[in-house]
N, C-alpha and C positions, 0 to 999 in steps of 0.2 A: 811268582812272575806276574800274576794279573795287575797287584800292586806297582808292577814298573812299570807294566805298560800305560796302565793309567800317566801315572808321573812323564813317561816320556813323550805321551799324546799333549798333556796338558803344557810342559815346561820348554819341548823341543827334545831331541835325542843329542845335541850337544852340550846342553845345559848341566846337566846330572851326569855323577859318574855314581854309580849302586851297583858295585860288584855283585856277581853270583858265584858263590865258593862252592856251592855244592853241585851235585852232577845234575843235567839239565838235560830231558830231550822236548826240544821244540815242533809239535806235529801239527801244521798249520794247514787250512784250506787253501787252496790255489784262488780259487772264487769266489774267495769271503769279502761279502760286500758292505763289511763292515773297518774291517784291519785289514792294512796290508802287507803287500808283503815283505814291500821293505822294513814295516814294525820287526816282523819276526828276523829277520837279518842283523841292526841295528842290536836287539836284542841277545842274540848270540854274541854277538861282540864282549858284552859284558858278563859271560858266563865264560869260569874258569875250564870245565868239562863241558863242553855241547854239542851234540847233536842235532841233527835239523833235516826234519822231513816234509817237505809240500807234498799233498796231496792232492792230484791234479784235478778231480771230479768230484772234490769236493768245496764247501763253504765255509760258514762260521759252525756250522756244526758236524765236526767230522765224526765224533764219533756216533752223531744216527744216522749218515750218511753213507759212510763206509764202516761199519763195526769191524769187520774184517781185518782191514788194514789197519786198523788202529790197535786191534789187539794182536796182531805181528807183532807192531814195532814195539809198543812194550812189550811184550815175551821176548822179544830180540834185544831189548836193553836191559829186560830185568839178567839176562843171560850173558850179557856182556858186564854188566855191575858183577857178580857172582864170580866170573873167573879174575878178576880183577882184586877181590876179595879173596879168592884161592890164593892171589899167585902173590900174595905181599909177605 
């Protein structure tokens, strides 16, 4: 993912079409002062499976920010990947 973001910062987000075929959670800072949060929106777009978490008290770096919450939602996506996996 970091590779489209790049490409979609540099080219535009309507320029490029770069599917995302594999499952994808998006865990983005609310007050990242660096990306926004439209990137991360945009982005889900082109992910086949996506999820999409903002994180509201955090930045570009969530996960030393809130560790907490960021290893929720992966244990909460690794857990959703797994029944998924069960139930095929």
């Amino acid at each position: 993912m970091v590779s489209c973001f790049k490409i979609q910062v540099q080219a535009g987000f309507d320029q490029i079409d770069l599917p995302i075929n594999v499952p994808t959670h998006i865990i983005w800072g609310v007050n990242d002062p660096f990306l926004s949060k439209r990137l991360a929106k945009e982005s889900a777009k082109r992910c086949k499976d996506v999820d999409v978490s903002f994180i509201d008290d955090a930045t570009h770096w969530v996960h030393h920010e809130e560790p907490e919450i960021l290893n929720y939602l992966l244990l909460q996506t690794l857990k959703k990947r797994e029944r998924k996996v069960r139930n095929m």
